[in-house]
Backbone as a printed PyTorch tensor [residue, N CA C, xyz], in Angstrom:
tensor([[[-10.1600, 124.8990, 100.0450],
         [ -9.8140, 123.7750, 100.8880],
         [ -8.2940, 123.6850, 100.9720]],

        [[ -7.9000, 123.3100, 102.4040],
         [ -6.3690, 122.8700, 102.0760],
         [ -6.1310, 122.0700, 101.5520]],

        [[ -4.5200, 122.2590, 101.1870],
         [ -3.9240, 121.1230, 100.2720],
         [ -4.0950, 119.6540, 100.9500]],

        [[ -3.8310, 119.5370, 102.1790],
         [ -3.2220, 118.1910, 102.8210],
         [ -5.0090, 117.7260, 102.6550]],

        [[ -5.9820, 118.2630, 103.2560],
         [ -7.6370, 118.1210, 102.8100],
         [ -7.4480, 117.1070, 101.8820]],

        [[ -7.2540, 117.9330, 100.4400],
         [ -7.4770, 117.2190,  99.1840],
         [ -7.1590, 116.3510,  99.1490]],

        [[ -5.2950, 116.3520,  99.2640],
         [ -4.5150, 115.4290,  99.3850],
         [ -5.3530, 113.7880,  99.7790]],

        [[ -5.6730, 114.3690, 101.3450],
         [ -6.4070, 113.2820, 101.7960],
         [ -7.6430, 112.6040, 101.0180]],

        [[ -8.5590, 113.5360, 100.3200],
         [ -9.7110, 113.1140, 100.2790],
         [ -9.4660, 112.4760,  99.0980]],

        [[ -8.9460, 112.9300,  98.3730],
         [ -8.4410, 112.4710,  96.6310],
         [ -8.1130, 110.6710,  96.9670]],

        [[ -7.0290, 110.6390,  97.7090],
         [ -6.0220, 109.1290,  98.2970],
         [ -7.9080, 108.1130,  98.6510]],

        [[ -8.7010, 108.9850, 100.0250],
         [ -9.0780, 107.9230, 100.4470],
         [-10.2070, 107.5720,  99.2120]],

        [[-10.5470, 108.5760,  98.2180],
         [-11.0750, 107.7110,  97.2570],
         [-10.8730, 106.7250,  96.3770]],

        [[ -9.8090, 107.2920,  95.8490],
         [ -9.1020, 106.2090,  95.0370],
         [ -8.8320, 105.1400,  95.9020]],

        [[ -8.2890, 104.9430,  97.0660],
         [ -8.1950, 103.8090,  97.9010],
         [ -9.3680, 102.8670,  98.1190]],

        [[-10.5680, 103.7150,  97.9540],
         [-11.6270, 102.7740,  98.4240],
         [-12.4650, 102.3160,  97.0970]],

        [[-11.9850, 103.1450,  95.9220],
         [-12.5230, 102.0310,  95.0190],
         [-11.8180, 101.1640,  94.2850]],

        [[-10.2440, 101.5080,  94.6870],
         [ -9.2640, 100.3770,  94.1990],
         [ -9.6480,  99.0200,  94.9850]],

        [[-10.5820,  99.3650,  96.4340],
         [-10.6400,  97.8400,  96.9000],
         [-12.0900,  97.2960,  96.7000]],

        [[-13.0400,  98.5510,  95.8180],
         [-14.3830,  97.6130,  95.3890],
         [-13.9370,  97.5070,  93.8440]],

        [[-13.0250,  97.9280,  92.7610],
         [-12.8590,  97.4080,  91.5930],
         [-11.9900,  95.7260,  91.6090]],

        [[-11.1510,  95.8520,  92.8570],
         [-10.6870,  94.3320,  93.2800],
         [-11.4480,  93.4790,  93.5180]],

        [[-12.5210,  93.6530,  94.0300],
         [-13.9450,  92.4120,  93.9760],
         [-14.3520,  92.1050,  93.1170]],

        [[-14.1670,  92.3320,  92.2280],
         [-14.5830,  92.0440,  90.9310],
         [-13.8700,  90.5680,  90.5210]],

        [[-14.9240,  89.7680,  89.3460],
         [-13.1030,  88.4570,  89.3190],
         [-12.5520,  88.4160,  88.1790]],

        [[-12.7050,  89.2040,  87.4490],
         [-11.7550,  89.5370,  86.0850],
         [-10.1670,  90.2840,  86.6780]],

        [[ -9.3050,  89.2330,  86.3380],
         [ -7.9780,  89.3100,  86.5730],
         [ -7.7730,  91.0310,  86.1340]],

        [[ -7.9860,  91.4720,  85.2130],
         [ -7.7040,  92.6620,  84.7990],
         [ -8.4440,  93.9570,  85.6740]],

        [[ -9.8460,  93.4610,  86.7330],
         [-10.2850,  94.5440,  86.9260],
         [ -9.4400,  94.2510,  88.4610]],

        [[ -8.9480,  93.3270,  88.6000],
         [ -8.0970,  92.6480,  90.1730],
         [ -7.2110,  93.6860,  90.1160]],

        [[ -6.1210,  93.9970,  88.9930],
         [ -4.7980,  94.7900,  89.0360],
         [ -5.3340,  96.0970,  89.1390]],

        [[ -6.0760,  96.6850,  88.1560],
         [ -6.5460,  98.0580,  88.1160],
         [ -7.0530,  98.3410,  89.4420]],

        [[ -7.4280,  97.1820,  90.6030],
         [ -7.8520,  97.9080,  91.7640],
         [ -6.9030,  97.9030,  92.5540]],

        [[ -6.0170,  96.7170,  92.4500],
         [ -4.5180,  97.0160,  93.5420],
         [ -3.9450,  98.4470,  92.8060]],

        [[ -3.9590,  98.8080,  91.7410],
         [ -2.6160, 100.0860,  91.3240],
         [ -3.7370, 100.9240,  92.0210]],

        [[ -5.0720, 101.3040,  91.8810],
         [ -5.9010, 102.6410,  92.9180],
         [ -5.6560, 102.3700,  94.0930]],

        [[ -5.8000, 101.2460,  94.5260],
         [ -5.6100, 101.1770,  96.0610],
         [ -4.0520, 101.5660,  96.9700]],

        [[ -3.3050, 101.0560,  95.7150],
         [ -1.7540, 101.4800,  95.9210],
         [ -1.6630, 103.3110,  95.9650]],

        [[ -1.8370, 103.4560,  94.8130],
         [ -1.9860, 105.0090,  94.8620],
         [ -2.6140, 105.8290,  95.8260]],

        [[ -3.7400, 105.3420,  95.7180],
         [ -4.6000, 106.0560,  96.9990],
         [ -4.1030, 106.0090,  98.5550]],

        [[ -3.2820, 105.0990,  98.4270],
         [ -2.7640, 104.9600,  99.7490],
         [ -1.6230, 105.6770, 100.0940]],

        [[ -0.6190, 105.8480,  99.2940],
         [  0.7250, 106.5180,  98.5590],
         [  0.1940, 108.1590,  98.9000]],

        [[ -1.1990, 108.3740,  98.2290],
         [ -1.4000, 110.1500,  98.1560],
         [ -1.6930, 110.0820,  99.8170]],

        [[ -2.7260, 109.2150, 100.1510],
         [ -3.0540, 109.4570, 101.7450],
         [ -1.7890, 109.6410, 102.6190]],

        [[ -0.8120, 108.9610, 102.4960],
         [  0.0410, 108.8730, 102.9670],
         [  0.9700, 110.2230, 102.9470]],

        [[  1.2540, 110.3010, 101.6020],
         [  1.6820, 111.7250, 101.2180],
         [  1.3630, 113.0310, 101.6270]],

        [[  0.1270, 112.8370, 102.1430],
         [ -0.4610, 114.2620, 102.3580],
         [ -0.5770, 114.6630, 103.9570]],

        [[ -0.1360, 113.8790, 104.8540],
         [  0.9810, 113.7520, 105.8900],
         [  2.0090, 115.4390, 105.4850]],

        [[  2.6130, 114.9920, 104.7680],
         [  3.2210, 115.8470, 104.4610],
         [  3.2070, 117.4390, 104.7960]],

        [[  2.1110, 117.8540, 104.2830],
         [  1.5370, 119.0110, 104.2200],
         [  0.9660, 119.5160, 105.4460]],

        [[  0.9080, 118.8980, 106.3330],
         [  0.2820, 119.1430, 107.7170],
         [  1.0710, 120.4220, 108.2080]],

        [[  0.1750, 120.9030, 108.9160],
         [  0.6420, 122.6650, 109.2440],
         [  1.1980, 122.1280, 110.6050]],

        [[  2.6810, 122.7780, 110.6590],
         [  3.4260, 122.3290, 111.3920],
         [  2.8060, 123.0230, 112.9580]],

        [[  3.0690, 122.5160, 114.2430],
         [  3.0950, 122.7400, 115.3490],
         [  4.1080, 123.7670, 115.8990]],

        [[  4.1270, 125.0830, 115.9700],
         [  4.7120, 126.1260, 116.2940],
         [  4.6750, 126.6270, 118.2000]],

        [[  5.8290, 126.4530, 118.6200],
         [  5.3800, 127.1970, 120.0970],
         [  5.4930, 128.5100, 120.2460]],

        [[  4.9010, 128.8520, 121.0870],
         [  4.5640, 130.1440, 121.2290],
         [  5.9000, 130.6770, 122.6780]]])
């Protein structure tokens, strides 16, 4: 798989259970889901990056 793939798929997981561990109502499981959701968003974002550039011919 490509990198930017992973990149992506890695981010949108962690992103999406940083925002079902935030439903939760224990203050402590609240933060642990904003820092995944932060992260996950950070790698999604990141992996932008890696995109195979557009070359003309």
């Amino acid at each position: 798989m490509k990198r930017w793939i992973t990149c992506l798929l890695i981010g949108l997981i962690m992103f999406m259970s940083g925002i079902y561990l935030s439903t939760l109502l224990s203050t402590t499981w609240i933060i642990i889901g904003v820092l995944l959701g932060v992260l996950g968003g950070i790698l999604m974002g990141s992996s932008t990056y890696f995109l195979p550039k557009l070359q003309k011919k």
